[in-house]
Each structure stands twice: as structure tokens, then as C-alpha cells.
GUVEXDREN-804530 format. One record per residue (C-alpha): residue number from 1; residue in three letters; x, y, z. Coordinates in Angstrom, 1 decimal. Layout:
<recs>
> NUM/ala/X/Y/Z
...
</recs>
This chain:
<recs>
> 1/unk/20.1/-12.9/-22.7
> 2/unk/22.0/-11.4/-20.2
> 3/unk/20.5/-8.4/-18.2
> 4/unk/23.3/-6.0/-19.5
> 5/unk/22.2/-6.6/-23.2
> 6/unk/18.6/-6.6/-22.6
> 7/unk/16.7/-3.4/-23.6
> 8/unk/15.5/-1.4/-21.1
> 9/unk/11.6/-0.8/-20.6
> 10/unk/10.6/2.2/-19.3
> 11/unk/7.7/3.8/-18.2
> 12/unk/5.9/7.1/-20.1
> 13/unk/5.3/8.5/-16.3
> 14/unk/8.5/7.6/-14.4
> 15/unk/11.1/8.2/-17.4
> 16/unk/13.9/9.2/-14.8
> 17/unk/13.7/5.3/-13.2
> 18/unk/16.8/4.0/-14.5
> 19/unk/18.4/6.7/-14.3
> 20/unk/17.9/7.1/-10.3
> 21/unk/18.2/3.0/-10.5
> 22/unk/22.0/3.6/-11.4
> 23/unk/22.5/6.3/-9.6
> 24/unk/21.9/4.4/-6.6
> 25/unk/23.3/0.5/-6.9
> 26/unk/25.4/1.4/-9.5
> 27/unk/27.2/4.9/-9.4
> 28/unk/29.0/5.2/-12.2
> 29/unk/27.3/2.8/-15.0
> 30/unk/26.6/4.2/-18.1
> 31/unk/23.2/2.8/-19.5
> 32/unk/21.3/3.0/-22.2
> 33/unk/17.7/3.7/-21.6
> 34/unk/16.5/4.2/-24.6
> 35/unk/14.3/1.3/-24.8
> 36/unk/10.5/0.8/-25.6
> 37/unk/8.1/2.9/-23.8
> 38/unk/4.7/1.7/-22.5
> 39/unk/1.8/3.4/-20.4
> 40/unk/0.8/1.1/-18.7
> 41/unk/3.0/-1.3/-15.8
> 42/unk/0.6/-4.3/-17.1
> 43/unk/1.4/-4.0/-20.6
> 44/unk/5.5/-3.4/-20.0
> 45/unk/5.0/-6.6/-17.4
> 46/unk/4.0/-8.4/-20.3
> 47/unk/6.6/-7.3/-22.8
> 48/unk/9.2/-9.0/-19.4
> 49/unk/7.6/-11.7/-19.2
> 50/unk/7.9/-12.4/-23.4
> 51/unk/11.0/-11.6/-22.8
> 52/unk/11.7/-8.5/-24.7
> 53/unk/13.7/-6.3/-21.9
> 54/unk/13.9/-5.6/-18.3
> 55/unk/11.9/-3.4/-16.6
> 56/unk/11.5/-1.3/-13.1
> 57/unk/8.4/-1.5/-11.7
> 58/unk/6.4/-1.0/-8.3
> 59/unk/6.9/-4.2/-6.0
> 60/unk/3.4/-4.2/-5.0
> 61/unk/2.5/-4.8/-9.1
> 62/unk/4.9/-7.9/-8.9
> 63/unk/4.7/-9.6/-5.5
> 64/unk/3.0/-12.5/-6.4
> 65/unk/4.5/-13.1/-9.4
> 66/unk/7.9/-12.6/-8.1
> 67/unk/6.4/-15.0/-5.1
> 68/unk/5.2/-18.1/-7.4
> 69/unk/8.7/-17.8/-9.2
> 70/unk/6.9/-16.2/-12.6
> 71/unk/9.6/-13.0/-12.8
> 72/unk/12.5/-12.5/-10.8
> 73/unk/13.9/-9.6/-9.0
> 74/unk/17.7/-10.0/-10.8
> 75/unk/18.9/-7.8/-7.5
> 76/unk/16.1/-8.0/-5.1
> 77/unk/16.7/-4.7/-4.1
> 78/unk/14.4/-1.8/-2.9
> 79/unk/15.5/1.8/-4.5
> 80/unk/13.3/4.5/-3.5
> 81/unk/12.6/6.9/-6.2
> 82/unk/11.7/10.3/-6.7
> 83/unk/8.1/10.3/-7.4
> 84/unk/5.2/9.6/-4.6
> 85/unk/1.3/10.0/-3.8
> 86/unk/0.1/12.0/-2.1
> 87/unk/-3.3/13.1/-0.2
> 88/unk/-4.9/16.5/-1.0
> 89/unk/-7.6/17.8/0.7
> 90/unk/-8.8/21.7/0.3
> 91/unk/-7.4/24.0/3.0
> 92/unk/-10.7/26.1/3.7
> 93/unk/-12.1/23.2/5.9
> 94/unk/-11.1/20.9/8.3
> 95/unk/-11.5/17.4/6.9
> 96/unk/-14.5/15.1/7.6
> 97/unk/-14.0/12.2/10.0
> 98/unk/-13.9/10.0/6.9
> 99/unk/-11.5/11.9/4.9
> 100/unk/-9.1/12.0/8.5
> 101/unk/-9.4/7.6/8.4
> 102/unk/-9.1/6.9/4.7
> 103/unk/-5.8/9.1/5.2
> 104/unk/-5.1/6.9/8.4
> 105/unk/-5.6/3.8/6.8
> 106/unk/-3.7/5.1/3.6
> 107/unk/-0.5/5.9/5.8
> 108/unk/-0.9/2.8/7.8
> 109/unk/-0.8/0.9/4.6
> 110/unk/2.0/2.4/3.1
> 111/unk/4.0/2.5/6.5
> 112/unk/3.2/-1.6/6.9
> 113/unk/4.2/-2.1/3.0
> 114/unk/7.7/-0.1/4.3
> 115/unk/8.4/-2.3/7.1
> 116/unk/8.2/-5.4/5.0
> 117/unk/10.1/-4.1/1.5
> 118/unk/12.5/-1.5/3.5
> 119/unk/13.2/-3.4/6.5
> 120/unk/16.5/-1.3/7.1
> 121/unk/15.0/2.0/6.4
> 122/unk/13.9/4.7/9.0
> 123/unk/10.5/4.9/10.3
> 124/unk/8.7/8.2/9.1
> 125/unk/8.7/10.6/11.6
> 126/unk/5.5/10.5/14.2
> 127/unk/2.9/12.1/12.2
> 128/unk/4.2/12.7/9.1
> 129/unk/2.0/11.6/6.9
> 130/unk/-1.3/11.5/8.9
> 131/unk/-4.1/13.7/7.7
> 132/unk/-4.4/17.4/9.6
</recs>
């Protein structure tokens, strides 16, 4: 079935993905996402994979399947969306030395994971995201 009549899965937590999806590679395109809902990226991956719709999903949840050929990225492209994690820590102290490296290591993670999926976007800006 071709992409533009397959339904379109969607997430419970991240209902606006299309949506930003369009808006981004494909100003302009009126879609219909009004397809089945799941709460859970496993259980939508395996509604793709039995072939019941198309779905948006974090890259990291998909890189080795997308890798041994077991789903494909129809556009292999990289949107960035509107929702994020983030690191919250009480504003009465300073943070422990542990808290300060797990934030490290969190931001060195996600800044690696950048370089290799958003090879042409900008660097963050020198400590950004590091833990104060």
C-alpha cells in the first residue's frame, strides 16, 4: 500500500507529530491523522511492522531495525520536534558531583546522537545543556 493511503499511527504522548512532520518536509499537505492511537512506541512498532499504518517514531527506538533492513525510513529524514527531556534538579542546593556527571554524560550522549542523525545541524551553544 502506498504511504499516502496508509493510516497514520500516532502516539497518545506526541499527538502534534504529524502535524509538525508536514509542517516541515511538506508545507502545504493536508493529512489525515486520525489514525489508531497507541501508548506505547513498541506496540505502534509492531502495528508497522504488520503492516497496518506508518508511524513517527524516535530514531534511536528503530536504529537497528532500520539497520538490518526490518523497517525503512520512507524519507530518511531527521525532523526535530517540539517536545524534549529535560534535567531537573531543586534550586536550593548546588548539585552533587554525581548529579553534575550523570548530566555530563546525559548531554554528551545526546550531543554525540546529534552529530550522527543531524549531521547539518548547529552545535548547541558551549554549555547549554550542561548541569549548573
Amino acid at each position: 500500500m502506498p504511504i499516502s493511503l496508509s493510516p497514520l499511527l500516532r502516539h497518545v504522548l506526541y499527538p502534534s507529530a504529524w502535524t509538525e512532520w508536514a509542517r516541515a518536509m511538506a508545507p502545504g499537505l493536508a493529512l489525515d491523522a486520525t489514525g489508531p492511537e497507541y501508548d506505547h512506541y513498541s506496540v505502534m512498532l509492531e502495528a508497522v511492522q504488520a503492516e497496518l499504518g506508518v508511524a513517527i517514531v524516535p530514531r534511536l527506538l528503530v536504529r537497528k531495525a532500520l539497520a538490518s533492513g526490518e523497517l525503512e525510513a520512507p524519507f530518511n529524514e531527521v525532523v526535530l520536534g517540539s517536545s524534549g527531556y529535560y534535567l531537573v534538579l531543586r534550586d536550593t542546593a548546588a548539585p552533587a558531583q554525581a548529579v553534575r556527571a550523570a548530566g555530563d554524560w546525559l548531554m554528551a550522549r545526546a550531543e554525540e546522537m546529534a552529530r550522527e542523525w543531524l549531521p547539518a545541524a548547529p552545535a548547541p551553544a558551549a554549555g547549554s545543556g550542561n548541569v549548573q
